[in-house]
C-alpha positions as CSV (number, residue, x, y, z in Angstrom):
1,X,81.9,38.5,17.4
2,X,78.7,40.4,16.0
3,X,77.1,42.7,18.3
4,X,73.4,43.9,18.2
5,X,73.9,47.5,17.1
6,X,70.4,49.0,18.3
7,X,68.6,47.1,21.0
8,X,64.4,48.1,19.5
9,X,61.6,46.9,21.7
10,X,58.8,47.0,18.4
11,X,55.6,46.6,20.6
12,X,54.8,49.3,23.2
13,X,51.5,51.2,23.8
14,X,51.7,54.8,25.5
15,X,48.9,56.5,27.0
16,X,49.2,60.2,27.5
17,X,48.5,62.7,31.1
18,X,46.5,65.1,29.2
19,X,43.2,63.8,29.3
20,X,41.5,66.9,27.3
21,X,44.0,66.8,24.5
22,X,43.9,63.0,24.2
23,X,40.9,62.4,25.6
24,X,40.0,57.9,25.8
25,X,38.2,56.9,23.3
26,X,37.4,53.2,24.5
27,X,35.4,51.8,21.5
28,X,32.5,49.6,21.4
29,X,32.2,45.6,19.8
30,X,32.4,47.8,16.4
31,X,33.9,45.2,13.9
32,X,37.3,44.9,13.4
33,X,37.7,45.5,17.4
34,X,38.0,42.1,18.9
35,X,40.7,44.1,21.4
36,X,37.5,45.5,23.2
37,X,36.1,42.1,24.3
38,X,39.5,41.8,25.8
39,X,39.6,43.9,29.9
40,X,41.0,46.9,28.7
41,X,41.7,48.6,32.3
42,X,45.4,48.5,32.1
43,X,45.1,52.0,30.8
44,X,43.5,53.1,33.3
45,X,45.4,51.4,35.8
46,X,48.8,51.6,34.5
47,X,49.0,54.3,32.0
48,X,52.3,55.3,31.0
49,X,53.3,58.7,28.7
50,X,55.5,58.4,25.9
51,X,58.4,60.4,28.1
52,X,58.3,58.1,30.9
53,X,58.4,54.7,28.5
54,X,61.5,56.3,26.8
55,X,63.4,57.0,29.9
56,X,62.5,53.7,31.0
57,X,63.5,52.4,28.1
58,X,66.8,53.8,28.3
59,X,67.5,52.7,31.9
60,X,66.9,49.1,30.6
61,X,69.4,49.9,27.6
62,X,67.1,49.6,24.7
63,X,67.6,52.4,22.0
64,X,64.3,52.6,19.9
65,X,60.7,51.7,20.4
66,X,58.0,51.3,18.4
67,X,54.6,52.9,19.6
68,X,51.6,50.7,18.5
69,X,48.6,52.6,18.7
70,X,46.4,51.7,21.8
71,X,43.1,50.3,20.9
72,X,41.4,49.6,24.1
73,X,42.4,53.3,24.8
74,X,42.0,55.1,22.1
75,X,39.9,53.5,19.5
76,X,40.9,54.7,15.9
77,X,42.2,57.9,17.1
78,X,46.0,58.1,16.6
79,X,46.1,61.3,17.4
80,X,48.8,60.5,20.8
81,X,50.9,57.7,19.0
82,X,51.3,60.0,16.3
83,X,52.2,62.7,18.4
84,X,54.7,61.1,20.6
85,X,56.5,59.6,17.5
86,X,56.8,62.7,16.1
87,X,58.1,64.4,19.1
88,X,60.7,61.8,19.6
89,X,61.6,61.5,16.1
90,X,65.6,59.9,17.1
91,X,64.4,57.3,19.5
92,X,60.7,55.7,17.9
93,X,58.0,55.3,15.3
94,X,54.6,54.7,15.3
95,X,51.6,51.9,14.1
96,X,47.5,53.4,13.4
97,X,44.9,51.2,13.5
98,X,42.1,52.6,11.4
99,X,38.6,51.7,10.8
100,X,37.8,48.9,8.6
101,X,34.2,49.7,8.7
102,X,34.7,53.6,7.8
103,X,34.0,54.2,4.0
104,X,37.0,54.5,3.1
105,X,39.6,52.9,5.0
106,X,42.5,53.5,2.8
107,X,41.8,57.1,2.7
108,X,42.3,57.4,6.7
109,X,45.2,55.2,6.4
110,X,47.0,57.1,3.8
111,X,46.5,60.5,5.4
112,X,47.9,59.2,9.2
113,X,50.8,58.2,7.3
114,X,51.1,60.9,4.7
115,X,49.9,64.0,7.0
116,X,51.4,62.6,10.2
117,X,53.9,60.4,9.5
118,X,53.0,56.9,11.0
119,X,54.7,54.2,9.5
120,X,52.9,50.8,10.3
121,X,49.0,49.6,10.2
122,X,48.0,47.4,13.0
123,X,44.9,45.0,11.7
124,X,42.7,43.2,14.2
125,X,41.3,40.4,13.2
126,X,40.5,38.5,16.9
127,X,37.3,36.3,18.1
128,X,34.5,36.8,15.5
129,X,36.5,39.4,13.4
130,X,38.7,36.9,11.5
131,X,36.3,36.8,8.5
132,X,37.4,40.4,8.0
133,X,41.2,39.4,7.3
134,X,41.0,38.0,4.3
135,X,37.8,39.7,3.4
136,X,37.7,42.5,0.8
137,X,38.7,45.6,3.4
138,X,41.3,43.3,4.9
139,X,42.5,42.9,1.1
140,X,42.2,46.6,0.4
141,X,44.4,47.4,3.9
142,X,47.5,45.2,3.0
143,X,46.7,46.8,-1.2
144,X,47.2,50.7,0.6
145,X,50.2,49.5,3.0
146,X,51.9,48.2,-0.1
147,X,51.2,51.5,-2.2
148,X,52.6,53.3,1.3
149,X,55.4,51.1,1.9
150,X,54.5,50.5,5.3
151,X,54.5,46.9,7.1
152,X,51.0,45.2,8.5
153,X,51.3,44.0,11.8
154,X,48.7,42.0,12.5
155,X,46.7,40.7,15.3
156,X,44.9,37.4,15.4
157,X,44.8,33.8,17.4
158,X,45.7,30.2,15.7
159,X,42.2,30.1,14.7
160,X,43.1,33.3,11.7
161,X,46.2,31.9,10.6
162,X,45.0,29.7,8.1
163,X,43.2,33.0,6.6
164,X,46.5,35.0,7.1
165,X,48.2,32.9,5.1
166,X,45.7,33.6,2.0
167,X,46.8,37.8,2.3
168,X,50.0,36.7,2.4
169,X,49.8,35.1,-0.8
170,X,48.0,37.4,-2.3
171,X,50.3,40.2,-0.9
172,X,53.9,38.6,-0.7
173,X,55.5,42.4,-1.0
174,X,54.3,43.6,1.8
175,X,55.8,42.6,5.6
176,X,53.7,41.5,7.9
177,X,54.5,41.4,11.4
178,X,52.2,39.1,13.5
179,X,51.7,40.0,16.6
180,X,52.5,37.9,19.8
181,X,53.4,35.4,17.0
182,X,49.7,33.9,16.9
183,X,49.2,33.1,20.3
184,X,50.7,29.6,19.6
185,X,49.4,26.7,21.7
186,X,52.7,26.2,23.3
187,X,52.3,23.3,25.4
188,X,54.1,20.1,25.6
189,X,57.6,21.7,24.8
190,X,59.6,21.3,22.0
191,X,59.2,20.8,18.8
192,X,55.8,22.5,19.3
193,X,53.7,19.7,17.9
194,X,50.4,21.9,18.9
195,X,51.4,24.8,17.1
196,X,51.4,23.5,13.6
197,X,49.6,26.2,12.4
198,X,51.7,28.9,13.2
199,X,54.8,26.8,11.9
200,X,53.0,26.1,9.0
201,X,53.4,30.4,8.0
202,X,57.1,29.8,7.5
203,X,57.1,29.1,3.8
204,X,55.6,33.3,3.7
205,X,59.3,35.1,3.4
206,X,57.3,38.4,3.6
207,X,56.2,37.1,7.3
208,X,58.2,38.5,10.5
209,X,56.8,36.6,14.0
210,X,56.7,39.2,17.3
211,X,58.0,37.6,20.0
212,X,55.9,39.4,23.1
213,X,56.9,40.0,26.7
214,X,53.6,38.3,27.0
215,X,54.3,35.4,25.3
216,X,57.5,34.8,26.6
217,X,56.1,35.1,30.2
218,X,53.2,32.8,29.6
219,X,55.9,30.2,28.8
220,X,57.9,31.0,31.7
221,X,54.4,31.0,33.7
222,X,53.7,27.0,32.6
223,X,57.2,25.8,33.5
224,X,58.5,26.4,29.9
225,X,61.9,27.9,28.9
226,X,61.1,31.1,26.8
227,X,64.8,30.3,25.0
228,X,63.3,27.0,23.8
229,X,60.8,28.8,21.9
230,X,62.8,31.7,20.2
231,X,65.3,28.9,19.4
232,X,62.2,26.6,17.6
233,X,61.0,30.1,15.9
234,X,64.8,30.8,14.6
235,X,65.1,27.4,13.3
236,X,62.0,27.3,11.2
237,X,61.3,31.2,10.1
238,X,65.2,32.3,10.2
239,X,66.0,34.7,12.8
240,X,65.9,37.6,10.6
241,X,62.1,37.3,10.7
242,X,61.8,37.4,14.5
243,X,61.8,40.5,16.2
244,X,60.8,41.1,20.5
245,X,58.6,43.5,22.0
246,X,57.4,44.3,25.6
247,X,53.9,45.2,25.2
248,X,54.3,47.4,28.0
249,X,52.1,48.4,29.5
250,X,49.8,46.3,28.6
251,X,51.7,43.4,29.9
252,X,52.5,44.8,33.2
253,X,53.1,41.7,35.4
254,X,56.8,42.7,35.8
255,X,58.8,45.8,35.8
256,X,59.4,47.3,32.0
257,X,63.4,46.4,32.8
258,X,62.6,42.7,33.7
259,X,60.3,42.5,30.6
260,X,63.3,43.6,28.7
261,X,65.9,41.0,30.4
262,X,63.1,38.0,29.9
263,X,63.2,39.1,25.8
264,X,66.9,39.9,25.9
265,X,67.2,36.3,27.6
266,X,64.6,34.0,25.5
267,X,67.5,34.6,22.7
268,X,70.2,32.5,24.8
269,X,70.6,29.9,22.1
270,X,70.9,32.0,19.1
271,X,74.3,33.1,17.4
272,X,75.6,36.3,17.6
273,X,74.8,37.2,14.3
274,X,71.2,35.3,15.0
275,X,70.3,37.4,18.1
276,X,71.4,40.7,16.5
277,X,68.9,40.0,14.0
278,X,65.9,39.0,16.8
279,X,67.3,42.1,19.1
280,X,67.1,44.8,17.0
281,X,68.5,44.6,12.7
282,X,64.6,42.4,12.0
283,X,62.7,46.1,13.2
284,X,65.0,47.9,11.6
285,X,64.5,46.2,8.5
286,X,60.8,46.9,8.7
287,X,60.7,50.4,10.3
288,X,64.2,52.1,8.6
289,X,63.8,55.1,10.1
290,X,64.9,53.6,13.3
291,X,68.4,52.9,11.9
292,X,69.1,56.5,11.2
C-alpha cells in the first residue's frame, strides 16, 4: 500500500502580532488587485502568526505549509511571508505577489526571490483585472518565473480561464498552480457540465488545480460531496496535478483541524498512490524544498 509521505497544506496566509515591524498595508483598487474589492477583515478579525499556524498545523498532522503572501493585508509587501518562511526553513515556503503596475515588475520579483528566498509568484487577475493576465506584464511575470524557476499560482474566476490558457501556451515550462481551481460553477453534480471551462485546461500538462478548503466547503455547503469533485478533477487532470490547501485563515468557517479532515476526506475515492499525489508528492513537486 502507498502512503502519503508528507501531508503539505500549499495555501495558507499568516499575519504577524508585531504591528510596527509588519505594519498592514491594505491596498487600494490599484490594478492587478481585484483581492481588495473582496471584504478583507478576516485579518483583522482572525489573524493568525506563522508560529501558531505551524503548531496548528502539527496538531492536525500536516508536515509542511506553504505561506502565500496576504494581499488584503499586506499589499505587495512580503516582508512577513518572507520572514516566517525563512524562520521556519524545515516546515514551509513562501509565494510574493508583486506589483504589476511598478516599472519593473520582474526586477521586484527577482530580488524577493533572490535576496529573500521566496519561491512562488502569486498573480491576480480577478473582476476587471483579467485583461492583465495575458497582457504584456502578465507575459513578462510567467517570462521571470521561468528564468527563476519558480511556479505561478494564479488567481482568477471561470471568466479568465480562457485567457489563462493563452500563458500557458505560450509558457508550457513553467507550473502554474490555479488557485481554488477557478472557482468552478459546481452545480448540478457530476460530471460538471457547468464547468467546462475549467475542464477544458486539462490538455495544459504544465497546469496543477488547488483544491481549497473553501471550495471544498462551498460544495459541502450546497448539498454536494467534496469527494465527487476531487474524484472528477483526478479523472480529467491526473491526480499528480491536484494538490489541497486550507486557505486558513482566510477561510475560517471551521476550525484549521476540520479544514484539514474536509481536504484529507474530499480524496476518499482516489488510490493510494492517487491521494499521495493530491495530499502532499503534487507540492512537493512544485516547491522541492519541502521534500528535504
Amino acid at each position: 500500500m502507498s502512503e502519503s509521505p508528507i501531508l503539505v497544506d500549499a495555501h495558507t496566509h499568516v499575519i504577524s502580532d508585531d504591528m510596527e515591524r509588519y505594519p498592514l498595508r491594505p491596498p487600494g483598487l490599484a490594478h492587478g488587485s481585484g483581492a481588495s474589492r473582496r471584504p478583507a477583515d478576516w485579518f483583522r478579525t482572525h489573524p493568525i502568526t506563522a508560529e501558531d499556524l505551524l503548531a496548528e498545523a502539527a496538531t492536525a498532522g500536516v508536515d509542511r505549509v506553504v505561506f502565500v503572501q496576504a494581499m488584503g493585508a499586506y499589499g505587495y509587501d512580503n516582508a512577513y511571508c518572507a520572514d516566517a518562511a525563512r524562520a521556519h526553513p524545515a516546515r514551509s515556503t513562501s509565494v510574493a505577489i508583486v506589483d504589476p503596475g511598478a516599472s519593473d515588475p520582474g526586477a521586484d520579483l527577482t530580488r524577493w526571490v533572490r535576496e529573500r528566498g521566496m519561491r512562488g509568484v502569486r498573480v491576480f487577475a480577478i473582476g476587471g483585472d483579467e485583461t492583465f493576465l495575458d497582457g504584456e506584464a502578465g507575459d513578462a511575470m510567467f517570462a521571470t518565473a521561468g528564468e527563476l524557476g519558480i511556479p505561478v499560482v494564479v488567481a482568477t474566476l471561470s471568466t479568465g480561464l480562457a485567457r489563462l490558457a493563452r500563458v500557458l501556451r505560450r509558457h508550457p515550462d513553467v507550473p502554474v498552480a490555479l488557485d481554488h481551481c477557478g472557482f468552478p460553477d459546481l452545480r448540478g453534480g457530476p460530471p460538471y457540465a457547468a464547468a467546462a471551462p475549467l475542464f477544458e485546461l486539462a490538455e495544459h500538462p504544465n497546469l496543477h488545480l488547488k483544491v481549497s478548503g473553501l471550495l471544498l466547503g462551498q460544495v459541502e455547503a450546497a448539498g454536494g460531496r467534496p469527494a465527487d469533485v476531487v474524484a472528477r478533477l483526478a479523472s480529467a487532470f491526473g491526480a499528480r496535478r491536484l494538490l489541497w490547501g486550507s486557505d486558513h485563515p482566510q477561510t475560517h468557517d471551521r476550525p484549521y483541524a476540520d479544514l484539514v479532515r474536509l481536504c484529507r476526506d474530499a480524496s476518499a475515492d482516489l488510490s493510494d498512490d492517487d491521494r499521495s499525489w493530491y495530499l502532499g508528492r503534487t507540492a512537493c513537486a512544485l516547491w522541492p524544498e519541502l521534500a528535504a
